[in-house]
C-alpha positions in Angstrom: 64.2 -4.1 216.3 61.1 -2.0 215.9 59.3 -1.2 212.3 56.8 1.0 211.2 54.9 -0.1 207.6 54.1 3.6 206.2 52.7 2.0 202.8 49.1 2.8 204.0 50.4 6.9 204.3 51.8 7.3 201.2 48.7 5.7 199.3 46.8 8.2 201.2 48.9 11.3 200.7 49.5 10.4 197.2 45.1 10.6 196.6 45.6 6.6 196.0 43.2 5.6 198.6 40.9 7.4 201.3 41.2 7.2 205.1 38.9 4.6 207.2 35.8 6.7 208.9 37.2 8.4 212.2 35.5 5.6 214.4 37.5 3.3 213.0 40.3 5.0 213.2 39.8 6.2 216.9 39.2 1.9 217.4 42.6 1.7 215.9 41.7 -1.0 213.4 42.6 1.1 210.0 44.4 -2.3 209.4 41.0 -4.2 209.3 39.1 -1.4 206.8 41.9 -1.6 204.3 41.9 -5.4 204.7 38.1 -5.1 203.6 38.5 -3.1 201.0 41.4 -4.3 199.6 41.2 -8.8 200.5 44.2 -9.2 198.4 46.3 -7.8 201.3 45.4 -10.7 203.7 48.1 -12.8 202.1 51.2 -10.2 203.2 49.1 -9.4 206.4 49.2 -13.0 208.2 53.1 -13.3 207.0 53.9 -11.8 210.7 51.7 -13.7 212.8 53.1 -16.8 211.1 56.4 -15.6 211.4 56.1 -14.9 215.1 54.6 -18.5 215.7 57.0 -20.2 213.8 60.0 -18.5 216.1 58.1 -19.5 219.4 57.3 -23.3 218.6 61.0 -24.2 216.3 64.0 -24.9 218.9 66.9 -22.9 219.1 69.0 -24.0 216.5 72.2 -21.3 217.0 73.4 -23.0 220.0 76.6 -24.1 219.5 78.1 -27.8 220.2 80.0 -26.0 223.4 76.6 -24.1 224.7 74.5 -25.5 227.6 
């Protein structure tokens, strides 16, 4: 499954918030001048991270009694 998070875009379009300088934006870490700017998002920001360390150190627990 593949997902795009286009909340940043419509702040923008909408006059909410303003882009990151073009450097940063050429580096690709938008992501980290928003996070500056705005530290409440580090909360919903490290939700995938966690997420995607959780699934690699928990066992597989849908194997069924029959499954080898």
């Amino acid at each position: 499954m593949l997902q795009q998070d286009n909340g940043g875009t419509f702040d923008y379009e909408a006059g909410k918030i303003k882009r990151a300088p073009k450097l940063i934006q050429k580096m690709g870490i938008e992501w980290l001048w928003r996070l500056i700017l705005q530290p409440t998002r580090i909360k919903r920001m490290l939700v995938l991270p966690l997420y995607v360390i959780k699934l690699v150190f928990t066992k597989d627990k849908t194997k069924g009694a029959f499954d080898k």
